[in-house]
C-alpha positions as CSV (number, residue, x, y, z in Angstrom):
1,X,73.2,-58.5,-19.4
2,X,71.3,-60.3,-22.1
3,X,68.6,-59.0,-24.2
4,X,66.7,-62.3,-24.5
5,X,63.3,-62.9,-23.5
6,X,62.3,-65.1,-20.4
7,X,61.1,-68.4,-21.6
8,X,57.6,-68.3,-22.3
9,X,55.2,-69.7,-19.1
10,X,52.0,-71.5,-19.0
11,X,49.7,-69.7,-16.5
12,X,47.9,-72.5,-14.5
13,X,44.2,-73.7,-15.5
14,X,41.4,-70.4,-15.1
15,X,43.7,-68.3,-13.9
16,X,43.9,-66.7,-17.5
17,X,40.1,-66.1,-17.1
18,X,40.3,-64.7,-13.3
19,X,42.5,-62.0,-14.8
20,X,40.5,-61.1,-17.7
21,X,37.6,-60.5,-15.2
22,X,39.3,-58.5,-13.1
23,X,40.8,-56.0,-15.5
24,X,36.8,-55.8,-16.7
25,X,35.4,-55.1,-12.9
26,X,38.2,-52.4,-12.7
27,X,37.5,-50.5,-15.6
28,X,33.4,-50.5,-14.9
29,X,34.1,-49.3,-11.9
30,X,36.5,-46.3,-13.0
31,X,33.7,-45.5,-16.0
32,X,30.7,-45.7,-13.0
33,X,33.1,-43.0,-10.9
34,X,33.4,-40.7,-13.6
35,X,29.4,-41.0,-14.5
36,X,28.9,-40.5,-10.8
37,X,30.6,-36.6,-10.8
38,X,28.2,-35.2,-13.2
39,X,25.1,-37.2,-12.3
40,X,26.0,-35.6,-8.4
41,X,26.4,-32.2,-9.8
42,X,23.2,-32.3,-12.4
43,X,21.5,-33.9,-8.9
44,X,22.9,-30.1,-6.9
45,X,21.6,-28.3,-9.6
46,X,18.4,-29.4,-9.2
47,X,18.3,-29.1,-5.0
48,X,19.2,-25.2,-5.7
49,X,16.7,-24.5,-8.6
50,X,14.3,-26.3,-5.9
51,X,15.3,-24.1,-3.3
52,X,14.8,-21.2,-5.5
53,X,11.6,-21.8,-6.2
54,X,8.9,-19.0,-4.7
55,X,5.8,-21.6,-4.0
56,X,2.7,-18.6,-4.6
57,X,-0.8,-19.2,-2.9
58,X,-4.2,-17.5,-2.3
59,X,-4.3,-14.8,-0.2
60,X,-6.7,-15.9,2.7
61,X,-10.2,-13.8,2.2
62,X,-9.9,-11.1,4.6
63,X,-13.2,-10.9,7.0
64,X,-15.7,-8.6,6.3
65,X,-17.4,-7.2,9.1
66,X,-14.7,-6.1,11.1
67,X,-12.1,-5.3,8.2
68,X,-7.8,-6.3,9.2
69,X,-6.2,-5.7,6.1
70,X,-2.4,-6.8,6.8
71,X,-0.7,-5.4,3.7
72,X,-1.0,-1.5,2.4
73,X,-3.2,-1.6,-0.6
74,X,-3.1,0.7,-3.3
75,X,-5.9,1.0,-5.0
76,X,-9.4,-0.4,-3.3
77,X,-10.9,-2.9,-5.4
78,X,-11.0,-7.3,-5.7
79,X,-8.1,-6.4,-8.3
80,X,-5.7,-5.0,-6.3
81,X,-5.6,-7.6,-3.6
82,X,-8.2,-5.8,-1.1
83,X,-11.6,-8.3,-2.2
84,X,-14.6,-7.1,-3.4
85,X,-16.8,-8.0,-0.5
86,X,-14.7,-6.5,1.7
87,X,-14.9,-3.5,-0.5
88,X,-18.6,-3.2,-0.2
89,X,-18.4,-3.9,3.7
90,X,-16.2,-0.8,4.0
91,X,-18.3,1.0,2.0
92,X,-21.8,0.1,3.8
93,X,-20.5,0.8,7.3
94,X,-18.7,3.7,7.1
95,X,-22.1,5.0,5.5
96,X,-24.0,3.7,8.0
97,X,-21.6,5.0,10.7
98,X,-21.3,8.4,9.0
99,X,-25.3,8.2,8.7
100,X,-25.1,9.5,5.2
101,X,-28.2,8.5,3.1
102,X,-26.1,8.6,-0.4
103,X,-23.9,5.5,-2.0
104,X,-20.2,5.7,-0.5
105,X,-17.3,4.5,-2.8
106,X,-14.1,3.9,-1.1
107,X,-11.1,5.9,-2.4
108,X,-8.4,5.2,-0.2
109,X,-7.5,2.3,2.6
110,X,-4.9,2.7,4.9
111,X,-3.5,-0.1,7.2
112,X,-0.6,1.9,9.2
113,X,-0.4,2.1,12.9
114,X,-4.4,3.2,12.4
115,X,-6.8,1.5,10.1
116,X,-8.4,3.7,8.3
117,X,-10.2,4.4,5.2
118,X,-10.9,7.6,3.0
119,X,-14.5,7.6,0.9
120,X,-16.6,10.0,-1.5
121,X,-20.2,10.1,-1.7
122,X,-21.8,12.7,-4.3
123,X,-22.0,15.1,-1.8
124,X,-20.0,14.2,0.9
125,X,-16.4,13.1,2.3
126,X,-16.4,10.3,4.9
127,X,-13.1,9.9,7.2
128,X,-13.9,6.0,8.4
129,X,-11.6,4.3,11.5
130,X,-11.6,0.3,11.3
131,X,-11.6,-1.5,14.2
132,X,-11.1,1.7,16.9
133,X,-12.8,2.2,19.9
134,X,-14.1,-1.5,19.7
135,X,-16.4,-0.9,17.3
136,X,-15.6,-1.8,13.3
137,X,-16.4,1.6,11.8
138,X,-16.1,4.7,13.0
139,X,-16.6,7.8,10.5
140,X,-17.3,11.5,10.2
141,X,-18.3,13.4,7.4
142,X,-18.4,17.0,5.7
143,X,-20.7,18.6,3.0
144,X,-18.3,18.9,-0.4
145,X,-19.5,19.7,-3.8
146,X,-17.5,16.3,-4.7
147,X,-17.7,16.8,-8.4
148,X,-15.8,19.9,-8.7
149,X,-12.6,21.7,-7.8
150,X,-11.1,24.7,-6.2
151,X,-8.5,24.6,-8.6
152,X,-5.6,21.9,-8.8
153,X,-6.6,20.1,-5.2
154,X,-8.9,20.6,-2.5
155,X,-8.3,20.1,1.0
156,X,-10.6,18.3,3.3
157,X,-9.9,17.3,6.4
158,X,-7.2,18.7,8.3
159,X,-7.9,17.6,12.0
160,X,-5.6,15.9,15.1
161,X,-6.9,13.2,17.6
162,X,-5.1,13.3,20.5
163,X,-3.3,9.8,21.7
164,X,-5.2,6.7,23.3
165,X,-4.4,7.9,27.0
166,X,-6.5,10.9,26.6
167,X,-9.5,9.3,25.0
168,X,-10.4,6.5,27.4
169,X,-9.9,2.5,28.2
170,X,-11.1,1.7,24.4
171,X,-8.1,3.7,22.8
172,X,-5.4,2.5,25.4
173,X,-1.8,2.3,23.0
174,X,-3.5,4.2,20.2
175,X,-1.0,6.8,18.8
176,X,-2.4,10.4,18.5
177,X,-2.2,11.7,14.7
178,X,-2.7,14.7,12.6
179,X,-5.5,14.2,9.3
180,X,-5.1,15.5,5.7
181,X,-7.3,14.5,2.6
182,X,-8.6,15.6,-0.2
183,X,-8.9,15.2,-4.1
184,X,-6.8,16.0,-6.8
185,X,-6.5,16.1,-10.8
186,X,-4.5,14.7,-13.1
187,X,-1.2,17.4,-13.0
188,X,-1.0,16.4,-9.5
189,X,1.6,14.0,-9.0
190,X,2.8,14.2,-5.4
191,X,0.8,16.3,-2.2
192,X,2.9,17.3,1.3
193,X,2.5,18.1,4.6
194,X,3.7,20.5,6.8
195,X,3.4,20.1,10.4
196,X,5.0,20.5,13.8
197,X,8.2,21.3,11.5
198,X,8.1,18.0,9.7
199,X,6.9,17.7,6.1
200,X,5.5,14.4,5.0
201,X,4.0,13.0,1.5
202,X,0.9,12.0,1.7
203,X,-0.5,8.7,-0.5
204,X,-2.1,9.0,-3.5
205,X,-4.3,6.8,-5.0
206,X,-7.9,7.6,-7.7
207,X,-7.5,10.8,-7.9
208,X,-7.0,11.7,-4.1
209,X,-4.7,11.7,-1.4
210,X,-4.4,11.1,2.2
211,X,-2.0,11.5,5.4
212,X,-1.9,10.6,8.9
213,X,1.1,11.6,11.1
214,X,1.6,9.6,13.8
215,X,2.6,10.9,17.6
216,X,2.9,8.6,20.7
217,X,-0.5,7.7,22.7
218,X,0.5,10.3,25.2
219,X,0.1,13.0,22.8
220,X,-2.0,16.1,23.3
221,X,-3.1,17.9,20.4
222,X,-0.9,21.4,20.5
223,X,-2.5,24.9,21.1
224,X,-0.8,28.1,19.9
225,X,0.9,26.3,16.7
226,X,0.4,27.1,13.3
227,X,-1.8,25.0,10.9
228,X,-1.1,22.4,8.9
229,X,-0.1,23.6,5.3
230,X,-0.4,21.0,1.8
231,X,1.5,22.2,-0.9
232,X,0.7,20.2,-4.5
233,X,3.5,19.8,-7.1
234,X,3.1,18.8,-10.6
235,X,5.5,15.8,-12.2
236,X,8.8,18.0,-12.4
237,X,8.2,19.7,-8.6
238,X,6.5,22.8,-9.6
239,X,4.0,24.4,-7.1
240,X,0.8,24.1,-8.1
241,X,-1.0,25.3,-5.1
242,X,-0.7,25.9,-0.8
243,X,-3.8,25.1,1.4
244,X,-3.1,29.1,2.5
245,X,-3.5,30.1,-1.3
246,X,-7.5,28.2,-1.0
247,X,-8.0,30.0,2.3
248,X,-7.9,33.3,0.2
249,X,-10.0,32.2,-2.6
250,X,-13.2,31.6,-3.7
251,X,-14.8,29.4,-6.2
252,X,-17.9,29.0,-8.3
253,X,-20.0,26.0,-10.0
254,X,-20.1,27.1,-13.7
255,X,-23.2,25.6,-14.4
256,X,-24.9,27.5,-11.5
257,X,-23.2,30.7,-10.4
258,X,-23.0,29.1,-6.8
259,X,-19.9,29.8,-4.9
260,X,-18.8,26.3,-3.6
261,X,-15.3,26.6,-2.6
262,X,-14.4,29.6,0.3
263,X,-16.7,32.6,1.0
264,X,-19.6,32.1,0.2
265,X,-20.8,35.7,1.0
266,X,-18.5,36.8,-2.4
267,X,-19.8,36.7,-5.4
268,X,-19.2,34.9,-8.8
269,X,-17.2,37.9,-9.8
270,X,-15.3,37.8,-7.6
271,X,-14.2,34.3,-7.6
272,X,-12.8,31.8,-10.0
273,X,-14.4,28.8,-11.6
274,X,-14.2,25.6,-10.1
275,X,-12.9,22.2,-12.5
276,X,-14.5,19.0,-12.8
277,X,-13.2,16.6,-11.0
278,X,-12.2,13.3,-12.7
């Protein structure tokens, strides 16, 4: 073994050069493979925080005479999502349906298995159907002394319509329901139903609240059963008031002596004053 180096060589003309420019294209290429990873992964990044991205556009302007809302709104107004126009076509033709003389406000508009809507004028309550019966408005109305109340809540409508099969070719697949509105004040915070041994909360929404339970379009409204009862609670579930508590009471305008709330053959002394409402 000898620990002598081989003799020095002489590499043959270029080939010195050829080798120097290979070593070079080999490192670039290792330096453009590791810049490659990140620029991939900065690359992914980007296709997910695409992906991610909720793109938000107008709601289409729902049509005004005959009124399809397609989400529940909460409160009625260009503000909430249900636009103004549409607002004001509610308004006119459930008056106009209703053939009440006085301004209608919308309170309330329902878009459930039934399109409905729930409106106040100064003297009256209007319970409006969109779109039933192929017509666009449909409504009934009942005398109320709208500005005050018979304590915490009133009650106001309280009815059933029986399913589409009993009504005619115009109804055919409309469920049969059970009604209840009416107005609250501000200690209200939620309002039930009882009925058919269910008990439902109803919606509410400016100082009001409203409730349809739904049956199958076969339905037939019961005989022999007892009535519907609402029950009010305040924010931490105390009992404010029954609909069978207002069926024993009476009460009175305080500006005016009137009884407006239960029998109206009593007196003012025998009977409670009414609040303002709102």
């Amino acid at each position: 073994m000898t620990s002598m180096l081989p003799p020095t060589r002489d590499l043959p003309p270029g080939r010195q050069a050829r080798i120097r420019a290979e070593i070079e294209r080999a490192a670039t290429g290792r330096r453009s493979r590791r810049l490659a990873v990140p620029i991939l992964a900065a690359a992914a990044a980007v296709a997910v925080v695409t992906a991610g991205i909720v793109v938000l556009r107008p709601a289409p302007t729902l049509p005004v005479p005959a009124v399809r809302i397609t989400t529940s709104p909460a409160t009625p107004s260009a503000g909430s999502g249900v636009p103004q126009e549409t607002v004001e076509a509610i308004e006119t033709g459930c008056a106009k349906a209703a053939g009440v003389q006085g301004k209608a406000k919308l309170h309330q508009l329902m878009d459930e298995q039934t399109r409905w809507a729930l409106l106040y004028t100064e003297k009256e309550v209007l319970l409006c159907s969109l779109d039933a019966g192929g017509k666009d408005y449909r409504a009934g109305f009942g005398k109320r002394a709208v500005a005050l109340l018979p304590g915490h809540f009133s009650v106001e409508g309280g009815g059933a319509t029986a399913g589409g099969m009993h009504l005619g070719p115009g109804y055919a697949g409309t469920p049969g329901y059970r009604e209840a509105v009416g107005r609250i004040d501000s200690k209200v915070a939620r309002v039930t139903v009882t009925a058919d041994g269910n008990t439902v909360d109803a919606k509410i929404a400016n100082g009001t609240y409203a409730l349809r339970i739904y049956y199958s379009p076969s339905w037939a409204i019961p005989q022999g059963v007892p009535d519907p009862v609402v029950r009010a609670y305040d924010a931490g579930g105390t009992l404010l008031g029954t609909s069978s508590d207002l069926l024993k009471e009476c009460f009175f305008d305080p500006a005016t002596g009137e009884v407006v709330y239960g029998d109206e053959r009593k007196t003012r002394d025998q009977c409670q004053p009414a609040s303002p409402w709102k």
